[in-house]
C-alpha positions in Angstrom: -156.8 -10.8 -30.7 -158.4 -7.4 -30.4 -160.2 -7.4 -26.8 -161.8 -4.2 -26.7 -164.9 -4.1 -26.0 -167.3 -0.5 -26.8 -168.5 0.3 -23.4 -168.3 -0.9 -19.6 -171.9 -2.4 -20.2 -171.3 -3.9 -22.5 -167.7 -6.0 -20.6 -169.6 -7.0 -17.7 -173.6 -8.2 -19.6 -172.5 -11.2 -18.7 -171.6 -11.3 -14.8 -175.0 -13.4 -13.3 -176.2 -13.1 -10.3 -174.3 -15.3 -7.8 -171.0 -15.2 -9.4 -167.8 -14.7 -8.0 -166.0 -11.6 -8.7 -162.0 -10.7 -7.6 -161.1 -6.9 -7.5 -158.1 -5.4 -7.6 -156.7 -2.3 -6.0 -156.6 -1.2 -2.3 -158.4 1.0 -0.5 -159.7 3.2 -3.5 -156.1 3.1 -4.9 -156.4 1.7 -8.6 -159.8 0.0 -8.3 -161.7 -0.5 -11.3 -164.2 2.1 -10.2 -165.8 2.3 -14.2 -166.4 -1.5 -14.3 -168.2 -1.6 -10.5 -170.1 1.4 -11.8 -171.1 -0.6 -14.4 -172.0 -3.8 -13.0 -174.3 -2.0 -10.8 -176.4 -0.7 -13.0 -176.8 -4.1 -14.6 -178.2 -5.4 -11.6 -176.9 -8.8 -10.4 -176.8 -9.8 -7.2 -176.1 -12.3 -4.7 -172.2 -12.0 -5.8 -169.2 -12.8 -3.8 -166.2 -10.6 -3.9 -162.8 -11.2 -3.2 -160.8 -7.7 -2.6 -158.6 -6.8 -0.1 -161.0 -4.3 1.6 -164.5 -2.9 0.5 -163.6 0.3 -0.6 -165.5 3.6 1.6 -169.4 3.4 1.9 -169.7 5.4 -1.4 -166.9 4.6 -3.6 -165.4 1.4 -5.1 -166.9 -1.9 -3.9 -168.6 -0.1 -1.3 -171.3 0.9 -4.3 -172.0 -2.6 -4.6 -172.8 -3.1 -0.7 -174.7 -0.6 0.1 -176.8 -1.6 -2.5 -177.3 -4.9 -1.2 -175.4 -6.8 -4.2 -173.1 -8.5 -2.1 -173.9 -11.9 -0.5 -170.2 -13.0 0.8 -167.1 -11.2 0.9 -163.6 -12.4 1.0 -161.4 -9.6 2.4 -158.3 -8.7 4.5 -159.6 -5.5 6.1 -162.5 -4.2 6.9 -161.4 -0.6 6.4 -163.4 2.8 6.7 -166.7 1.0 5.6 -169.4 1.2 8.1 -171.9 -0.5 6.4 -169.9 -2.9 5.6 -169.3 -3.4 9.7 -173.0 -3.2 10.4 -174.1 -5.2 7.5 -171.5 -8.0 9.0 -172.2 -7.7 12.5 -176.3 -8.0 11.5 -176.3 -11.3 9.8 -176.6 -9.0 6.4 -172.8 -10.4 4.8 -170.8 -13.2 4.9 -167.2 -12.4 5.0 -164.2 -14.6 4.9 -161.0 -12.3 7.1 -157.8 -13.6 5.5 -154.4 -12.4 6.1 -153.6 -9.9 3.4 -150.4 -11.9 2.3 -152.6 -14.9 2.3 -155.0 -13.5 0.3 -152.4 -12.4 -2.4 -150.9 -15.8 -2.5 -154.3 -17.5 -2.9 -155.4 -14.8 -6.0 -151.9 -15.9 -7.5 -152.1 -19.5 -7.0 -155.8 -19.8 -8.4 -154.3 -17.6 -11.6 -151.2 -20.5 -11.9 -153.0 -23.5 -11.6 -152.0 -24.2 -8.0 -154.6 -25.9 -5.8 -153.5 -24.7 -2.6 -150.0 -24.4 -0.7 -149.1 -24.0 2.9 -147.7 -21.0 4.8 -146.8 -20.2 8.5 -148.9 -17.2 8.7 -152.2 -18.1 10.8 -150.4 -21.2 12.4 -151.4 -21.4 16.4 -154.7 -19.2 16.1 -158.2 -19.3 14.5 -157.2 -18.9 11.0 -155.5 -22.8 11.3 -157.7 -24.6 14.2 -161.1 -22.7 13.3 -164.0 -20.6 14.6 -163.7 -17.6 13.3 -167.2 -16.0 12.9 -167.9 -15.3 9.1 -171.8 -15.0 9.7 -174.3 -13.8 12.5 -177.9 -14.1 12.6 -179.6 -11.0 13.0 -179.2 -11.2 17.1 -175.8 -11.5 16.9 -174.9 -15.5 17.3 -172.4 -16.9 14.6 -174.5 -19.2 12.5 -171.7 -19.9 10.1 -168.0 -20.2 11.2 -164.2 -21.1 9.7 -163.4 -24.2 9.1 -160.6 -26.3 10.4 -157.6 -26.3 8.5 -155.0 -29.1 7.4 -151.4 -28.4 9.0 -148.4 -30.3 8.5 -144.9 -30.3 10.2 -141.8 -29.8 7.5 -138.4 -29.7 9.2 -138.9 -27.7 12.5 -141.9 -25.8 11.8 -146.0 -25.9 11.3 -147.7 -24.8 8.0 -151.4 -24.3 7.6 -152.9 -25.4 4.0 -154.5 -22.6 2.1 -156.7 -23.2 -0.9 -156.8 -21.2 -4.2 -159.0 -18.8 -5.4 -160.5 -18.8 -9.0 -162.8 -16.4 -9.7 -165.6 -16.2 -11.8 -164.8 -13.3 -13.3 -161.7 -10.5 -12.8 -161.9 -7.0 -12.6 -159.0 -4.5 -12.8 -157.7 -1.2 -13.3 -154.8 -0.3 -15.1 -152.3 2.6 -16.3 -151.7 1.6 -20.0 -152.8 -1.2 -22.0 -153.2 -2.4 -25.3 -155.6 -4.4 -27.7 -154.6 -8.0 -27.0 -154.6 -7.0 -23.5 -151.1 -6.8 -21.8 -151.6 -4.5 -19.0 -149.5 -1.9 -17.0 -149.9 -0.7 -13.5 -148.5 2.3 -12.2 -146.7 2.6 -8.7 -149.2 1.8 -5.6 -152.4 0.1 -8.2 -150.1 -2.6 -9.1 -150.9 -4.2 -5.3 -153.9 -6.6 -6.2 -154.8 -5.9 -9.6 -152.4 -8.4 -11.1 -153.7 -11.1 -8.8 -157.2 -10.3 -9.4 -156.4 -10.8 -12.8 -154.6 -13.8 -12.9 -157.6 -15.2 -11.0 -160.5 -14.2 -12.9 -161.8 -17.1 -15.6 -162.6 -14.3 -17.4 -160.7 -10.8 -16.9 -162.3 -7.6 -17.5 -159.6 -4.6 -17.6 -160.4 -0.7 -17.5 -157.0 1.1 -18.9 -156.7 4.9 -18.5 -154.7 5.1 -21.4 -155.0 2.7 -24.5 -152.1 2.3 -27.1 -151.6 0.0 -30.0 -149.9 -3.5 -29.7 -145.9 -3.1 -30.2 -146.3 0.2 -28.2 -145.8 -1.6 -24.6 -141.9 -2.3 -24.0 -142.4 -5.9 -22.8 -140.2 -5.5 -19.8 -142.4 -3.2 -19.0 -146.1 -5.3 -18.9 -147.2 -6.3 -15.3 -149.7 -8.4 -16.5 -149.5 -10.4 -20.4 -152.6 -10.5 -22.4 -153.3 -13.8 -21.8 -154.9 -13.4 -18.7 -157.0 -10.3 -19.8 -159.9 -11.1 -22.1 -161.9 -7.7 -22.3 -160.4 -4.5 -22.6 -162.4 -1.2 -21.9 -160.8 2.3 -22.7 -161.9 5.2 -20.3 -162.4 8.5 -21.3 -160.4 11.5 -19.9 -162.8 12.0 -17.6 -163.2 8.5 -15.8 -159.5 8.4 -16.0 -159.0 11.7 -14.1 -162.4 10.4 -11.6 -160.0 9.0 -9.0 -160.9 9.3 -5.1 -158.7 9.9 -1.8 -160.3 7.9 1.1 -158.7 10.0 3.6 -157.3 13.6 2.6 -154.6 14.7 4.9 -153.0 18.1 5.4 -150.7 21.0 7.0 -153.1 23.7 8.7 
């Protein structure tokens, strides 16, 4: 029952080249910044990420695209990222724009055993009939584009059919956990992290803070251990290591 694991290299050895990896957070609010660290230094590549945006060019999954790790990314905003933009717009990335409720629903459905489901968001544009551009080529033609989509009629209104997503492997940042892996998030970084980790086959948390099992109240645990499977405890300082993608203030 004890998850934890003695470093972030040692929690993500196993990620290959090619797999497909959900991250949690938004913007660089609660992203497992310890774990990308670490899984770029390990060196796969070719890997597909599912994440609500792609961090900044130097922080969060950004690391892993400007290093050229990223073959497809499945995202709901594009964000501050400029490479991300040009690495899109050159026939560099593959990426997959899904409504950001969308995306949420299709983390948690993958992480409850749910195929796919149908909601009203997308219905009369490109996301249901198709086309939109998810690859150029490098002089700027789409070479790969959305697929149609089923709809279906139930009482007075049209749904489009959205398919799951399982990842290959879940990573996550959270406030508190313990050993057997029940997680806590705290205030805006419990947004996609609990999705992310519901839809990783295997989960990989980073807590800031790690207590013994008994010491979480378990109203109080966002996500139960058995979606978690490795546990990493930060220091002080990684914990404390937490960026502001756009600082704001009074002159």
């Amino acid at each position: 029952m004890d998850k934890v694991v003695a470093s972030a290299a040692e929690a993500v050895a196993d990620i290959a080249s090619g797999s497909t990896i959900a991250v949690g957070g938004f913007g660089l609010c609660g992203i497992p910044s310890v774990l990308i660290e670490a899984l770029l230094e390990q060196g796969a590549d070719q890997l597909e990420a599912v994440s609500n945006n792609c961090g900044v060019d130097e922080w969060g999954v950004g690391r892993l695209l400007m290093n050229k790790r990223l073959r497809r990314m499945i995202a709901s905003y594009v964000g501050e990222n400029k490479e991300f933009a040009r690495q899109y717009l050159h026939g560099e990335l593959e990426v997959e724009l899904t409504p950001q409720g969308t995306l949420a629903e299709r983390l948690r459905a993958g992480g409850s055993g749910i195929p796919g489901f149908y909601t009203a968001t997308g219905v009369g544009t490109q996301v249901a009939e198709g086309g939109l551009p998810w690859k150029y080529d490098d002089a700027g033609n789409v070479v790969v584009a959305s697929p149609a989509k089923e709809t279906r009629t139930f009482g007075e209104h049209d749904y489009v059919l959205e398919e799951a997503i399982v990842a290959d492997f879940g990573l996550v940042r959270a406030w508190k956990g313990d050993r057997h892996g029940n997680l806590v998030f705290r205030q805006s970084a419990r947004n996609f992290n609990p999705l992310a980790a519901m839809s990783g086959r295997v989960t990989i948390a980073e807590v800031e803070e790690l207590v013994e099992p008994g010491s979480l109240d378990p109203d109080a645990v966002h996500t139960p251990g058995v979606f978690v499977q490795r546990v990493v405890a930060l220091t002080p300082e990684q914990a404390a290591d937490k960026r502001i993608e756009k600082r704001t203030v009074r002159s």
